[in-house]
PyMOL commands that place a pseudoatom at each C-alpha (Angstrom):
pseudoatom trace, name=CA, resn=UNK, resi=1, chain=A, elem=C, hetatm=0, pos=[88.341, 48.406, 114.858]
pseudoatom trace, name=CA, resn=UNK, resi=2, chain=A, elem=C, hetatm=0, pos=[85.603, 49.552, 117.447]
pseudoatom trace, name=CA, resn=UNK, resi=3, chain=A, elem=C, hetatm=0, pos=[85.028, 52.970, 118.568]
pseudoatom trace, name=CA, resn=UNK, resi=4, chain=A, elem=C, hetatm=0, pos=[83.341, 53.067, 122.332]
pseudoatom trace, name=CA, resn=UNK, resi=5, chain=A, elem=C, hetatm=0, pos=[80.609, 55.457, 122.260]
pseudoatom trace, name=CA, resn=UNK, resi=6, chain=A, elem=C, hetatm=0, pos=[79.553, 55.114, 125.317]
pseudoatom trace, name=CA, resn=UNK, resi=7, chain=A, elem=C, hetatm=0, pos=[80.308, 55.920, 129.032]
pseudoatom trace, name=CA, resn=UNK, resi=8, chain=A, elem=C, hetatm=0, pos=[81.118, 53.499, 131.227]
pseudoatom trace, name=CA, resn=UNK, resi=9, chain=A, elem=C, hetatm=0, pos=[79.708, 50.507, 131.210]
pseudoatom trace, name=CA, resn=UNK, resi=10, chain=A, elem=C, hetatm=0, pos=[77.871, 50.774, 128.003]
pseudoatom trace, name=CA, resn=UNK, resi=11, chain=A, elem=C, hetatm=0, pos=[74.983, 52.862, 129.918]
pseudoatom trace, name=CA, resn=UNK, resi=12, chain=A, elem=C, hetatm=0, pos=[72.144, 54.574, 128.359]
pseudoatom trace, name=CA, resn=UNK, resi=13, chain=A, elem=C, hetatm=0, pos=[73.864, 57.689, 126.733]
pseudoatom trace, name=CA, resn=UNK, resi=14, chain=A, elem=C, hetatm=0, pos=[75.807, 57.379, 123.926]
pseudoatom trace, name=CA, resn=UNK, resi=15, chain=A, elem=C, hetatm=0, pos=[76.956, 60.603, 123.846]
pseudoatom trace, name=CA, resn=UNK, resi=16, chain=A, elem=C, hetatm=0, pos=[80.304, 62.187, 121.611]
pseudoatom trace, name=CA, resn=UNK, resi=17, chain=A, elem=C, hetatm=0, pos=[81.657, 65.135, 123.271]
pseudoatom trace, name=CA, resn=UNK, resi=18, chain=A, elem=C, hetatm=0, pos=[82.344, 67.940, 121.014]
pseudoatom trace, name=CA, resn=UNK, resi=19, chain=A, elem=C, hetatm=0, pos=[85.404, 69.490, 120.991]
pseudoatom trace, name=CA, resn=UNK, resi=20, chain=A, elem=C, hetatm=0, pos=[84.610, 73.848, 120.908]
pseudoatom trace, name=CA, resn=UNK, resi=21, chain=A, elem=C, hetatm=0, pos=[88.037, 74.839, 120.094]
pseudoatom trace, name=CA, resn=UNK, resi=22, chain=A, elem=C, hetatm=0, pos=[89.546, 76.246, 117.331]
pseudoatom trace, name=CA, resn=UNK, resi=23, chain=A, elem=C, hetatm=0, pos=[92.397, 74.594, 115.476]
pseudoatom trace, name=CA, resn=UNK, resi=24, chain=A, elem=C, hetatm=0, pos=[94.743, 76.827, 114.066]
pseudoatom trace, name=CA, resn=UNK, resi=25, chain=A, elem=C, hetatm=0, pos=[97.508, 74.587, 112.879]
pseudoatom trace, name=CA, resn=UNK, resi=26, chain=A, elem=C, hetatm=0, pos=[96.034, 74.445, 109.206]
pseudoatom trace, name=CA, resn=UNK, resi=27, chain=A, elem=C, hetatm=0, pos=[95.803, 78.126, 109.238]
pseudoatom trace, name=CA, resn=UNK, resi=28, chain=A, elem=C, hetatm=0, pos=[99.290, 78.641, 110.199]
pseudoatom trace, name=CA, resn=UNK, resi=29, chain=A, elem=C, hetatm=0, pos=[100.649, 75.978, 107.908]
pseudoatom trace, name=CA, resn=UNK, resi=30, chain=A, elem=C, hetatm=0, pos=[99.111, 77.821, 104.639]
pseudoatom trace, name=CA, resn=UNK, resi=31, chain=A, elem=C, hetatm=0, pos=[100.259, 81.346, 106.241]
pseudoatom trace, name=CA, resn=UNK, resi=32, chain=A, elem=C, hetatm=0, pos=[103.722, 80.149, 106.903]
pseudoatom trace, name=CA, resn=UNK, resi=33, chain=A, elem=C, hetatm=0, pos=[103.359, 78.489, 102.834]
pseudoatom trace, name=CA, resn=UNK, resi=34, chain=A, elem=C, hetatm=0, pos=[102.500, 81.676, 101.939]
pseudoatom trace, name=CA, resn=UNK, resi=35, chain=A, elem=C, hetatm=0, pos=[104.946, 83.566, 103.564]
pseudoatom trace, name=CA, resn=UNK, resi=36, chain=A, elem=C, hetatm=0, pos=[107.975, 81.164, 101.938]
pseudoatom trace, name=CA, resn=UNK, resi=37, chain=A, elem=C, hetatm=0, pos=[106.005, 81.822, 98.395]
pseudoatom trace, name=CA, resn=UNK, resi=38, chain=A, elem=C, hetatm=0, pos=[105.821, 85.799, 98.425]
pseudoatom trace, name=CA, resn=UNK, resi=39, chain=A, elem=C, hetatm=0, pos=[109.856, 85.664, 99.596]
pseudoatom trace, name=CA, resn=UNK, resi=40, chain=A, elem=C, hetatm=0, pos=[110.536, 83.959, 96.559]
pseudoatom trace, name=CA, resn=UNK, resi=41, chain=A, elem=C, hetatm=0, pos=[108.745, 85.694, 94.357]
pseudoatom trace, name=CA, resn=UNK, resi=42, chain=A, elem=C, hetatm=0, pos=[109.024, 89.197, 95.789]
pseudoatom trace, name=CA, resn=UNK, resi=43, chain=A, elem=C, hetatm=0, pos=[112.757, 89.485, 94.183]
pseudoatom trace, name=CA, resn=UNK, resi=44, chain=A, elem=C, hetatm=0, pos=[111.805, 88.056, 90.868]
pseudoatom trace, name=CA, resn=UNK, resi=45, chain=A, elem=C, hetatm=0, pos=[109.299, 91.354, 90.428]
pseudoatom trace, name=CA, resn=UNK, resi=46, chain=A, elem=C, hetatm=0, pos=[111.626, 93.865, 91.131]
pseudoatom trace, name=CA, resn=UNK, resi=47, chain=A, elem=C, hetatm=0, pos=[113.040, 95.121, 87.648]
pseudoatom trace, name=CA, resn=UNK, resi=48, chain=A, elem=C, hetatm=0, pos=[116.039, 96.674, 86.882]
pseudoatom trace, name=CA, resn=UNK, resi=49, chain=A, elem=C, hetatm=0, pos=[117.119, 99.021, 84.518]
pseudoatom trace, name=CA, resn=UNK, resi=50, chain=A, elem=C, hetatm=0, pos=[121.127, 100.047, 83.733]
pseudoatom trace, name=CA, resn=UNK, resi=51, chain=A, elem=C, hetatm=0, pos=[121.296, 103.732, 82.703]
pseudoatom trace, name=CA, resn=UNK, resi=52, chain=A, elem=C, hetatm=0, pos=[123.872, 105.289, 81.719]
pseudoatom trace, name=CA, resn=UNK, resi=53, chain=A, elem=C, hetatm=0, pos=[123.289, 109.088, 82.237]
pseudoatom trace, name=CA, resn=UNK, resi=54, chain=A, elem=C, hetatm=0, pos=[126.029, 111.740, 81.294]
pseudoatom trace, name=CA, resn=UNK, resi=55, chain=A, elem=C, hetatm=0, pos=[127.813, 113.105, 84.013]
pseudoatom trace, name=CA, resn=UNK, resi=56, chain=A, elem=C, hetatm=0, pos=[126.400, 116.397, 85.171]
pseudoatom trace, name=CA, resn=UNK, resi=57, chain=A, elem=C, hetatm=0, pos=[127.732, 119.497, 83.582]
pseudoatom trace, name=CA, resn=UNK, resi=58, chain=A, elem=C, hetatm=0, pos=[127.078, 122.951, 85.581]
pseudoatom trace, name=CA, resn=UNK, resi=59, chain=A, elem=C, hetatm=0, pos=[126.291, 125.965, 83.334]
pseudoatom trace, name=CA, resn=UNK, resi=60, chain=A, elem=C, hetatm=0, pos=[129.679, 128.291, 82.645]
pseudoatom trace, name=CA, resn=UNK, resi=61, chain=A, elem=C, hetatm=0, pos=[129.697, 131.182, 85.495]
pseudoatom trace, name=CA, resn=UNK, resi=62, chain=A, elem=C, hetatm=0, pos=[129.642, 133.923, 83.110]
pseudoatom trace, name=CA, resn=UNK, resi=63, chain=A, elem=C, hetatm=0, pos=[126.658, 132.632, 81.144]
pseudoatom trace, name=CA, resn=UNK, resi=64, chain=A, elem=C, hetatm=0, pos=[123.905, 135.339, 80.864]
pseudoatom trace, name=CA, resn=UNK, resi=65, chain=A, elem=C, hetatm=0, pos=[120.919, 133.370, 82.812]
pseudoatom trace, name=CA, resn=UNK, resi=66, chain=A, elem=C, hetatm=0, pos=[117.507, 134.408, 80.268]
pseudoatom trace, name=CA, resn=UNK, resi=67, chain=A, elem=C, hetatm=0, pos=[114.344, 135.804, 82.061]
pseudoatom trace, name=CA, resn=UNK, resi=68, chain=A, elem=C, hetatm=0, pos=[111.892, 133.044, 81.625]
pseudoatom trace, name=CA, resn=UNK, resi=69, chain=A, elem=C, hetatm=0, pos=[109.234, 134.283, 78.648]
pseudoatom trace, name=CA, resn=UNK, resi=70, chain=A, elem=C, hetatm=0, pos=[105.258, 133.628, 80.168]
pseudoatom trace, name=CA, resn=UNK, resi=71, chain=A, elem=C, hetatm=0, pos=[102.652, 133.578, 78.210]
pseudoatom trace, name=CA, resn=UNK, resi=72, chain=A, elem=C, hetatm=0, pos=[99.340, 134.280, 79.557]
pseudoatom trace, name=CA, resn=UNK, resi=73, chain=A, elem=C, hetatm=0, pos=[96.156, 133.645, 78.720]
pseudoatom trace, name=CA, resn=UNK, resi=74, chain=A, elem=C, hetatm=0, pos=[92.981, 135.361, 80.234]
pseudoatom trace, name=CA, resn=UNK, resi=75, chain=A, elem=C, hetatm=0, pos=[89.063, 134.500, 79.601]
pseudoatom trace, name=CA, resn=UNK, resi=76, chain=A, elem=C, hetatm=0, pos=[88.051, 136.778, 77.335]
pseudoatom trace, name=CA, resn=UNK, resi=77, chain=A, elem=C, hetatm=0, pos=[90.812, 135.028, 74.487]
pseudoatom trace, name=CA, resn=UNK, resi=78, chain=A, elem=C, hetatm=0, pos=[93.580, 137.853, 75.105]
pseudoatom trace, name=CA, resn=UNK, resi=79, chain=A, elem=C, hetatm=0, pos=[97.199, 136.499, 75.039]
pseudoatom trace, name=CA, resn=UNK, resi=80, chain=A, elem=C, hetatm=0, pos=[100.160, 138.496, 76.725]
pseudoatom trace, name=CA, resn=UNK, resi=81, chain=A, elem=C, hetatm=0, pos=[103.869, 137.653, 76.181]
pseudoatom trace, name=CA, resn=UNK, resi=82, chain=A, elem=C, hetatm=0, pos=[104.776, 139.035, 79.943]
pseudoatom trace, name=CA, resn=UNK, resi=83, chain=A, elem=C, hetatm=0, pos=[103.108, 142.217, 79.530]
pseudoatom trace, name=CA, resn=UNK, resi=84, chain=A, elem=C, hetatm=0, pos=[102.438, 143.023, 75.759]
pseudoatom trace, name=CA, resn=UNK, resi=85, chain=A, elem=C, hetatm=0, pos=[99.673, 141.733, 73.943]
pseudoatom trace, name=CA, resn=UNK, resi=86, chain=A, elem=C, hetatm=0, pos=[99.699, 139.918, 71.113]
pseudoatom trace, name=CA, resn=UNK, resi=87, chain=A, elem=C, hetatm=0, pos=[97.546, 137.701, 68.702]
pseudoatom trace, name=CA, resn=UNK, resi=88, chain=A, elem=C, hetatm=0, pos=[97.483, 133.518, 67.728]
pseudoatom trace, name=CA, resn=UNK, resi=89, chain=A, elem=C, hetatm=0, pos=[98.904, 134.774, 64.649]
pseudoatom trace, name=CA, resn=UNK, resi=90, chain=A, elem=C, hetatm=0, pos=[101.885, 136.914, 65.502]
pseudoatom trace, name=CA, resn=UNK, resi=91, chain=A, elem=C, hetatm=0, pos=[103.105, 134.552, 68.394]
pseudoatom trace, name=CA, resn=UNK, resi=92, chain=A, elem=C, hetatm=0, pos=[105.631, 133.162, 67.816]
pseudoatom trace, name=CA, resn=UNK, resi=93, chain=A, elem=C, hetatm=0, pos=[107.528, 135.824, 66.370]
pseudoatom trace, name=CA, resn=UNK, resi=94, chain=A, elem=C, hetatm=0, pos=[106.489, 137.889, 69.857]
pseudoatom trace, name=CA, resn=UNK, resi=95, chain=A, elem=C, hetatm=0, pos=[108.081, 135.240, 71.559]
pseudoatom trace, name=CA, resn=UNK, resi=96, chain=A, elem=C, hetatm=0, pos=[111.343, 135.016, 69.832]
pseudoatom trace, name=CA, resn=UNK, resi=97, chain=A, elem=C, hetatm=0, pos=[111.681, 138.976, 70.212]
pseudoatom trace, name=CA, resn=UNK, resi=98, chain=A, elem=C, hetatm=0, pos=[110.716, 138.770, 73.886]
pseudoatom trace, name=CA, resn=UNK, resi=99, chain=A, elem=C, hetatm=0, pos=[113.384, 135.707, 74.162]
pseudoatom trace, name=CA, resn=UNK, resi=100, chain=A, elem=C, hetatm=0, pos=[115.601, 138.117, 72.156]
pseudoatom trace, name=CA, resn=UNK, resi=101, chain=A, elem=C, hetatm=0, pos=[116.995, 135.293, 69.983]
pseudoatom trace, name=CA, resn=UNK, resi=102, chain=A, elem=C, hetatm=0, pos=[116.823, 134.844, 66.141]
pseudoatom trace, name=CA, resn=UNK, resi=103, chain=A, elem=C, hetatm=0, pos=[114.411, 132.609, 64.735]
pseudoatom trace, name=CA, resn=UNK, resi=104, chain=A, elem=C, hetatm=0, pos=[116.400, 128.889, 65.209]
pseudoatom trace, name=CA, resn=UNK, resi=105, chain=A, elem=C, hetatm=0, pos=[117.571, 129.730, 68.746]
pseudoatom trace, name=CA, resn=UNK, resi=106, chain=A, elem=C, hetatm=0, pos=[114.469, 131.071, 69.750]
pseudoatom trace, name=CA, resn=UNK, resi=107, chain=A, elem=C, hetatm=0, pos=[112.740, 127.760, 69.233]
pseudoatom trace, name=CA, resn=UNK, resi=108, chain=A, elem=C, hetatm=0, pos=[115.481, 125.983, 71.269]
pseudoatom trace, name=CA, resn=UNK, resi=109, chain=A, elem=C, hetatm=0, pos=[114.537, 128.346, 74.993]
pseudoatom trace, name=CA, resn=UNK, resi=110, chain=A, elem=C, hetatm=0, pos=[111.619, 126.933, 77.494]
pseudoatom trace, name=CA, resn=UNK, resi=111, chain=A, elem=C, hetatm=0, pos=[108.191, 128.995, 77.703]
pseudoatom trace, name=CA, resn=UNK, resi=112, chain=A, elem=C, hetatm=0, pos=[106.021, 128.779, 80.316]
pseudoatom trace, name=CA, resn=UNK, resi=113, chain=A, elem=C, hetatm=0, pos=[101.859, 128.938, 79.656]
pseudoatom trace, name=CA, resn=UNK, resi=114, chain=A, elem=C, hetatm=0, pos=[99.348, 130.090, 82.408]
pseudoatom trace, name=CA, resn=UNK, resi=115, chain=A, elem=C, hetatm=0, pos=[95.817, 130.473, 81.962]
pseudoatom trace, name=CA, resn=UNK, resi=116, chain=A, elem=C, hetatm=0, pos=[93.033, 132.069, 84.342]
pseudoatom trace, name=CA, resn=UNK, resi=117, chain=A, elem=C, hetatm=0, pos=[91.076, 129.223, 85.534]
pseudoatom trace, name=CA, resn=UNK, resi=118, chain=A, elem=C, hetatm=0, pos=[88.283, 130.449, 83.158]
pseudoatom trace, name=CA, resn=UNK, resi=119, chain=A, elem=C, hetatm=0, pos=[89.771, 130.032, 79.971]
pseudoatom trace, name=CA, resn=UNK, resi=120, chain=A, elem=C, hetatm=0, pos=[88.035, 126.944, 78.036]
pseudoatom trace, name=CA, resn=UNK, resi=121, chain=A, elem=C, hetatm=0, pos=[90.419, 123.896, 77.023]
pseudoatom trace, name=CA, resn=UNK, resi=122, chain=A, elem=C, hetatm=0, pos=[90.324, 125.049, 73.581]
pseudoatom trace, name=CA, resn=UNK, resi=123, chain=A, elem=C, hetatm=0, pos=[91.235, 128.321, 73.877]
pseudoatom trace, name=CA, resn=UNK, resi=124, chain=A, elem=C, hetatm=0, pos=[94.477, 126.825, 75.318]
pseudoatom trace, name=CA, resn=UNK, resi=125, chain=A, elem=C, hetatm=0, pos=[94.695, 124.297, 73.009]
pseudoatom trace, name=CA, resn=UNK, resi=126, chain=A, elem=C, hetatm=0, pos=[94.844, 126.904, 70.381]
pseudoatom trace, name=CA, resn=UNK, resi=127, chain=A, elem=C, hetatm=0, pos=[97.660, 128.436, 72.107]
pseudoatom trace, name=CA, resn=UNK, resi=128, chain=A, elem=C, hetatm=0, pos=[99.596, 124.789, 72.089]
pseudoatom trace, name=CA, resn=UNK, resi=129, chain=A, elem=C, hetatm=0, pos=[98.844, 124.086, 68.938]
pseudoatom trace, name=CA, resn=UNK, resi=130, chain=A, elem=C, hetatm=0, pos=[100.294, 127.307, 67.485]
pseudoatom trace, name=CA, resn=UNK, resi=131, chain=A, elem=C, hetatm=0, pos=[103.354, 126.748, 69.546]
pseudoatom trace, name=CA, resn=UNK, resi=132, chain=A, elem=C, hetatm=0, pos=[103.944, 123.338, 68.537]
pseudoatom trace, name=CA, resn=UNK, resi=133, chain=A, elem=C, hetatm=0, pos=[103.241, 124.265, 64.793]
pseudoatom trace, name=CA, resn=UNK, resi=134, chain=A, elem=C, hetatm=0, pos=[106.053, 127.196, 65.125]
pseudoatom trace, name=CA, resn=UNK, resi=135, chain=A, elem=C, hetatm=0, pos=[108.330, 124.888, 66.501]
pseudoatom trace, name=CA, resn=UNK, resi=136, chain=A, elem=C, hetatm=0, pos=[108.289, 125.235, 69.976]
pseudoatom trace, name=CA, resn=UNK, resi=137, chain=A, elem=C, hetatm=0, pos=[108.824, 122.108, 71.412]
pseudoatom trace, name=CA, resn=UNK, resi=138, chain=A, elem=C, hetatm=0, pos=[110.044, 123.238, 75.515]
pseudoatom trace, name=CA, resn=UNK, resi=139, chain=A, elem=C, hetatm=0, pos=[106.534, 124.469, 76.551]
pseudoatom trace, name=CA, resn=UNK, resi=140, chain=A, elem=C, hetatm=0, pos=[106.222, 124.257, 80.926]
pseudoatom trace, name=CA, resn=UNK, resi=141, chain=A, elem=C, hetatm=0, pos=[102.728, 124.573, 81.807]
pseudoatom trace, name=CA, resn=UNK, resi=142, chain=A, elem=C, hetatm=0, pos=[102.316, 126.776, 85.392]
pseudoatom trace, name=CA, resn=UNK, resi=143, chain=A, elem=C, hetatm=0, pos=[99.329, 125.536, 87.704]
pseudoatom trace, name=CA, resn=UNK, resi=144, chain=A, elem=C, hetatm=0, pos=[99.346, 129.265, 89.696]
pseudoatom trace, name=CA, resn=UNK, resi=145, chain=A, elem=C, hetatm=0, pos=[96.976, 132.608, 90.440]
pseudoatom trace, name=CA, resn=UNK, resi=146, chain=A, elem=C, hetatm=0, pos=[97.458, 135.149, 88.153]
pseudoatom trace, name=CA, resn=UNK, resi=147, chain=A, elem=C, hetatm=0, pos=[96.983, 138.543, 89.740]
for i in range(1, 147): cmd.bond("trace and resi %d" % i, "trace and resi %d" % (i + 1))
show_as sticks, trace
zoom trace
């Protein structure tokens, strides 16, 4: 096989002409590859798990709804239980009388914990950790201003 290099003739220049364009038929064959591999393998990430969750029960209409108990905690170390003071020690037995529950059903109500934005993490942690050792186990943390 010959390949004519040439113009006409066989003249002087043997020139190859250069061809500026882009080809974009590789480019669309891997995108369009691609493509067909990510719909295949987009179902086969998605997980699914059965639940079966109890069907929702309201509360009885003549149930007394609880004031939520807050217990606050400023920078200088003081703790309030709403608006009385108390100490690490006698917590959790200021919290059961604010709840107004005896000592098992108490332990079973939520309590929210604030803390000025001062107060140092262990300070807090103190207050968790006396909680948790008393049996507290429904402890909301509140993110707000405390005036």
């Amino acid at each position: 096989m010959a390949a004519k290099l040439s113009g006409p003739g066989g003249g002087k220049g043997h020139t190859i002409e250069q061809n500026a364009d882009i080809n974009v038929t590789p480019f669309v064959d891997i995108m369009l590859v691609l493509l067909i591999i990510f719909m295949v393998a987009a179902p086969m990430a998605t997980v699914s798990i059965r639940l079966d969750l109890p069907p929702a029960v309201p509360p009885p209409p003549d149930a007394p709804q609880k004031d939520p108990v807050y217990i606050t905690i400023q920078e200088t170390g003081s703790i309030f239980i709403a608006t009385q003071q108390t100490t690490l020690e006698g917590l959790s037995a200021d919290v059961c009388a604010a709840l107004g529950g005896g000592d098992p059903a108490c332990k079973q109500e939520r309590v929210f914990v604030r803390a000025d934005p001062e107060v140092t993490y262990n300070q807090f942690m103190e207050v968790m950790n006396e909680l948790q050792r008393k049996g507290f186990f429904k402890v909301g943390l509140l993110n707000e201003d405390i005036e």
